[in-house]
KEPA-885164 format. One line per field, with one value per atom (N, C-alpha, C): residue number from 1; atom name; x, y, z. Coordinates in steps of 0.05 Angstrom, whole numbers, plus 5000, padded with zeros to 4 digits. Layout:
nr	(NUM/...)
atom	(CA/...)
c1	(X/...)
c2	(Y/...)
c3	(Z/...)
This chain:
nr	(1/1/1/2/2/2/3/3/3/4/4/4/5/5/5/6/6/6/7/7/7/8/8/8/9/9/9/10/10/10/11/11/11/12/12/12/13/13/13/14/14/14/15/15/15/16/16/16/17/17/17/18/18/18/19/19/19/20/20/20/21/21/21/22/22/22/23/23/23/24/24/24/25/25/25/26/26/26/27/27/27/28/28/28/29/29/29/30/30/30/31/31/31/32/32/32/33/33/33/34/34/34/35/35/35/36/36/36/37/37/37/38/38/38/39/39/39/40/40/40/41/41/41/42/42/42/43/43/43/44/44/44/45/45/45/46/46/46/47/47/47/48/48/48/49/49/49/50/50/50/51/51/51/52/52/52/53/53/53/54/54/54/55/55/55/56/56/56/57/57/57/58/58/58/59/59/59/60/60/60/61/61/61/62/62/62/63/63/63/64/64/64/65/65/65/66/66/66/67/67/67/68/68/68/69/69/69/70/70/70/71/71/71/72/72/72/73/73/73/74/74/74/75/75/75/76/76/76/77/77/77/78/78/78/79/79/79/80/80/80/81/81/81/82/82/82/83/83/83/84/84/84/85/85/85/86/86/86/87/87/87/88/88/88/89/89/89/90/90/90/91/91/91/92/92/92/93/93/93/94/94/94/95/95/95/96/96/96/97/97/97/98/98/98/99/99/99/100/100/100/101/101/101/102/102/102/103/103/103/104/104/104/105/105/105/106/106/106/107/107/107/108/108/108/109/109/109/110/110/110/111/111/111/112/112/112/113/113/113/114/114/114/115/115/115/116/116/116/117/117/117/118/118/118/119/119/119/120/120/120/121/121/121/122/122/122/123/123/123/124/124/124/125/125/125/126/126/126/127/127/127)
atom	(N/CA/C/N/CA/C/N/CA/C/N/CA/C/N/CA/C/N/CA/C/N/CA/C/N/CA/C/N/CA/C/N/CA/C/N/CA/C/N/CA/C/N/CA/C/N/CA/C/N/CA/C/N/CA/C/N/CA/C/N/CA/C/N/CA/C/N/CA/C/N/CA/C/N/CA/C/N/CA/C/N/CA/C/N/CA/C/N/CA/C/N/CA/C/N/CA/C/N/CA/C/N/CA/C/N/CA/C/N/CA/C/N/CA/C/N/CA/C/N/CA/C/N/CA/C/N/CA/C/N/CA/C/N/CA/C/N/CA/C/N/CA/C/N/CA/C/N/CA/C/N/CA/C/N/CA/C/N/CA/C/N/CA/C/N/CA/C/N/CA/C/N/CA/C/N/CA/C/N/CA/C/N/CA/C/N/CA/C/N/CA/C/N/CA/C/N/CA/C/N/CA/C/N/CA/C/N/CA/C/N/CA/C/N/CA/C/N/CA/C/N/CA/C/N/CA/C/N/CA/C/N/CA/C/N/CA/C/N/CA/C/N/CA/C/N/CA/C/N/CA/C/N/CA/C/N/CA/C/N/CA/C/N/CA/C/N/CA/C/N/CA/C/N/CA/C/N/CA/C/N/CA/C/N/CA/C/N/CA/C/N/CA/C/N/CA/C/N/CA/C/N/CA/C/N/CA/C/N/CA/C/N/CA/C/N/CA/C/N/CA/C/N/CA/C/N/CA/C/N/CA/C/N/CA/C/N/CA/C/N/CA/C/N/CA/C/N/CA/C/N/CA/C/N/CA/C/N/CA/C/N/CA/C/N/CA/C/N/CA/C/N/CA/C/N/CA/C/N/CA/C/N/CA/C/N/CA/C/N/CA/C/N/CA/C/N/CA/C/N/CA/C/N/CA/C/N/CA/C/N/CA/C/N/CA/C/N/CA/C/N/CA/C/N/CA/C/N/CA/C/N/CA/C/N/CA/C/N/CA/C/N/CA/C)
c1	(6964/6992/7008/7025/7047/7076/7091/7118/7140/7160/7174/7205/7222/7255/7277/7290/7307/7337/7350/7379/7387/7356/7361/7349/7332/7323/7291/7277/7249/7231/7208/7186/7171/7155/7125/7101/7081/7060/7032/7022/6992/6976/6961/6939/6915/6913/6878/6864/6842/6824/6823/6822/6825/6797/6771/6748/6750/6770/6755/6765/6789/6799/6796/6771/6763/6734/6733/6705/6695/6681/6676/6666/6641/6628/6643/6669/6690/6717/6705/6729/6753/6750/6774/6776/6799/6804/6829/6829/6850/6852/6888/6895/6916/6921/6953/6959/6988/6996/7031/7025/7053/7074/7107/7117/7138/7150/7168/7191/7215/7239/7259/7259/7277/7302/7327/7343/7356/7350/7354/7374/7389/7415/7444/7464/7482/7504/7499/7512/7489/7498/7482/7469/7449/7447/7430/7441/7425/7400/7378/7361/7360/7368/7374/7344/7331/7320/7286/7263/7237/7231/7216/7203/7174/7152/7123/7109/7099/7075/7049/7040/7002/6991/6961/6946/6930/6907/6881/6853/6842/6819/6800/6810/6803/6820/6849/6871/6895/6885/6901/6931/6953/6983/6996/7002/7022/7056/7074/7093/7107/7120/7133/7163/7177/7203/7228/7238/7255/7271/7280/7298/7287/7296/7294/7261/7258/7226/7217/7199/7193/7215/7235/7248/7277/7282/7301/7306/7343/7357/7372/7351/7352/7382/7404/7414/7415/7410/7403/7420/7428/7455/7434/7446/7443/7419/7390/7375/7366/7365/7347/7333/7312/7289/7283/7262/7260/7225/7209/7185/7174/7156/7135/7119/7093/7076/7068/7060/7046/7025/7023/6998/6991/6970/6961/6929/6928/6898/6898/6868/6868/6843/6834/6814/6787/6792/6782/6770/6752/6759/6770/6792/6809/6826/6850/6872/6901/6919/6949/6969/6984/7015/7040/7056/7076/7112/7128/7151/7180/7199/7226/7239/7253/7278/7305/7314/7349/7361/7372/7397/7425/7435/7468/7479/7503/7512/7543/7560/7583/7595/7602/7626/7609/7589/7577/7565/7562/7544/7507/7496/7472/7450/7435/7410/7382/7355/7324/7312/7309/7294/7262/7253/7218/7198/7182/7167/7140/7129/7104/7088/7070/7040/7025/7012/6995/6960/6942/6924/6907/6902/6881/6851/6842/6816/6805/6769/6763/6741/6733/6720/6691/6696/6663/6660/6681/6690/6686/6670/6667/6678/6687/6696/6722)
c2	(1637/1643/1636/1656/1642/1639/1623/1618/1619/1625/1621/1627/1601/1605/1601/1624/1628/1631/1606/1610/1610/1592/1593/1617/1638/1657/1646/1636/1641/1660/1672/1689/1679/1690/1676/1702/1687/1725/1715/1734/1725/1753/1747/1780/1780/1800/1808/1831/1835/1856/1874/1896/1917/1941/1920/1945/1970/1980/1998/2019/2015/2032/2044/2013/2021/2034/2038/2053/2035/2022/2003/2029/2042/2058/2074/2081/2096/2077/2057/2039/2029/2043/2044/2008/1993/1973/1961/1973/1970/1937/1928/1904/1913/1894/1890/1862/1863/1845/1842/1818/1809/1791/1803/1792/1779/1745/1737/1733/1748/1730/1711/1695/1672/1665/1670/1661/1622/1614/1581/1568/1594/1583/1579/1578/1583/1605/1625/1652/1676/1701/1725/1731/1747/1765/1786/1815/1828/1845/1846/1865/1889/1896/1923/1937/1912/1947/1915/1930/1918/1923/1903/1912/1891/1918/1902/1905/1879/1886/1880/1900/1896/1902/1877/1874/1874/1897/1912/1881/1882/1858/1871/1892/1906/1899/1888/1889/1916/1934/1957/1946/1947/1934/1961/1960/1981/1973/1989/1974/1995/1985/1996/2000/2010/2004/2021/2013/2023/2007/2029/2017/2007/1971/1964/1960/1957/1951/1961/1977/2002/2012/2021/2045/2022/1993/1981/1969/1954/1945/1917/1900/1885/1864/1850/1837/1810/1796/1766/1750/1736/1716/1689/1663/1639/1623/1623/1628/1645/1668/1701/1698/1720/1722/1756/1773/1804/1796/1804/1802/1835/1841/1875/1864/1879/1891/1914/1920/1941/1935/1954/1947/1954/1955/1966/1972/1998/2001/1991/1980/1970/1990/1984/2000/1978/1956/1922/1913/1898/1884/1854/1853/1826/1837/1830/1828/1811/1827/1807/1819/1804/1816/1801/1811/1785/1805/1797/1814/1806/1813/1812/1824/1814/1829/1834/1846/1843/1845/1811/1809/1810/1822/1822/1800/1786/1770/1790/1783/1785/1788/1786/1780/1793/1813/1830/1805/1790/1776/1783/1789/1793/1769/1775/1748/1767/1759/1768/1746/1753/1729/1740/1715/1715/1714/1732/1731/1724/1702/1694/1698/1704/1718/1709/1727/1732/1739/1736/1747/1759/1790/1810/1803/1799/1790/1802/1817/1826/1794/1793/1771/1764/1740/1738/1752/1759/1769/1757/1755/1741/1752/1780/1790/1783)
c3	(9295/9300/9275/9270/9249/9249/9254/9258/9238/9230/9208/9224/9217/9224/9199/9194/9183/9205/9190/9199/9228/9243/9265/9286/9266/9283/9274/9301/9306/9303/9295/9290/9289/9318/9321/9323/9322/9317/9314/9343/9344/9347/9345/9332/9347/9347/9365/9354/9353/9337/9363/9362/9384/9378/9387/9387/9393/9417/9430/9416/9391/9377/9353/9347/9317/9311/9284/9280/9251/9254/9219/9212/9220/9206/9190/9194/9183/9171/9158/9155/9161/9191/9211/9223/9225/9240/9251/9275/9290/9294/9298/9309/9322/9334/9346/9348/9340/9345/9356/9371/9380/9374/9366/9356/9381/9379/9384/9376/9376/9366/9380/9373/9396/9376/9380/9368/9382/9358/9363/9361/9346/9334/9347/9333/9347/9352/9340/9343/9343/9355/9352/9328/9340/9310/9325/9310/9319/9302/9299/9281/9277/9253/9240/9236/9211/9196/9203/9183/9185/9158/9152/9124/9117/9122/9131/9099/9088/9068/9075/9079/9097/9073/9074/9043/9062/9051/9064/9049/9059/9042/9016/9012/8984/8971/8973/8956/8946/8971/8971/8995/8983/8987/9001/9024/9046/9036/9044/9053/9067/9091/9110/9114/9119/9120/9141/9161/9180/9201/9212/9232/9257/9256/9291/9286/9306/9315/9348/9346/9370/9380/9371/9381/9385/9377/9387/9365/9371/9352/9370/9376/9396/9395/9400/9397/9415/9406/9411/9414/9434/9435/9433/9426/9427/9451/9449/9475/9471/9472/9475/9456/9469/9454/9458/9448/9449/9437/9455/9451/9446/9433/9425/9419/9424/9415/9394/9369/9356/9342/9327/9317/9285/9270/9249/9245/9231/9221/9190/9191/9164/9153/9124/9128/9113/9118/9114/9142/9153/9173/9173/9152/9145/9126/9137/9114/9124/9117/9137/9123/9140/9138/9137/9133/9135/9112/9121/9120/9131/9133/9141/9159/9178/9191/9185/9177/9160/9189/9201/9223/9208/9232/9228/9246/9231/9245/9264/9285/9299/9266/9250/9227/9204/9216/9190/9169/9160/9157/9156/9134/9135/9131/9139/9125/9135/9123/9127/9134/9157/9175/9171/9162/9159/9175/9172/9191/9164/9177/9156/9150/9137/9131/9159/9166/9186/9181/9183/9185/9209/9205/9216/9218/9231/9227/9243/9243/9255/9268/9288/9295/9284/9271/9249/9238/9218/9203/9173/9156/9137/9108/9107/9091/9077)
C-alpha cells in the first residue's frame, strides 16, 4: 500500500495482479489498482486533471495525462472521500507508478496532491 497527504488531502493505493487478463507469453501484464482519496483537511477541494508516470521493469517510462479520474471531477468537502478502481498493462511483470492530482480549492487556489510510488507486481515475481 502507499499513502501520501498533501495539504490535507489523503492518497492511499493498493494493487493486485489480474491473471485472467494477462498473457506473459506476450508480454502482456495486467493490474489494477485502487485509489482512495480522503480529504483530512479543512476546506474542499475538488480534482481537476491526473498525471500518471508508469516505469515498465525494462525502464521504458509512460506518462498519462487528463481530466478527473474515470469519467469524474469528484469534489470533496472536509471528511469525504471518492474511492475507483483502474487499472494498467505493463509489458514487465513489475514496475510502478506514482503521480499527481491537480485539486482546486473554493477560492481557485491550486495545489498537486501526491499520490506515491506504487508498485505492480506480478506474484513471485522476481524480475
Amino acid at each position: 500500500m502507499s499513502i501520501a497527504i498533501t495539504d490535507g488531502i489523503r492518497v492511499s493505493v493498493s494493487t493486485v495482479y489480474v491473471a485472467s487478463q494477462s498473457l506473459p507469453a506476450e508480454k502482456r501484464y495486467v493490474f489494477a489498482y485502487t485509489i482512495r482519496i480522503t480529504n483530512e483537511g479543512g476546506e474542499a477541494a475538488q480534482l481537476r486533471t491526473r498525471h500518471w508516470i508508469i516505469t515498465h521493469g525494462n525502464g521504458k517510462v509512460e506518462e498519462v495525462r487528463g481530466p478527473g479520474v474515470v469519467g469524474h471531477q469528484p469534489t470533496l468537502r472536509p471528511g469525504e472521500h471518492f474511492e475507483y478502481t483502474s487499472g494498467c498493462v505493463l509489458e514487465t511483470p513489475r514496475g510502478s507508478m506514482r503521480g499527481t492530482y491537480q485539486m482546486v480549492r473554493p477560492d481557485g487556489r491550486t495545489f498537486d496532491a501526491e499520490v506515491a510510488s506504487f508498485t505492480l507486481a506480478m506474484p513471485h515475481s522476481l524480475n
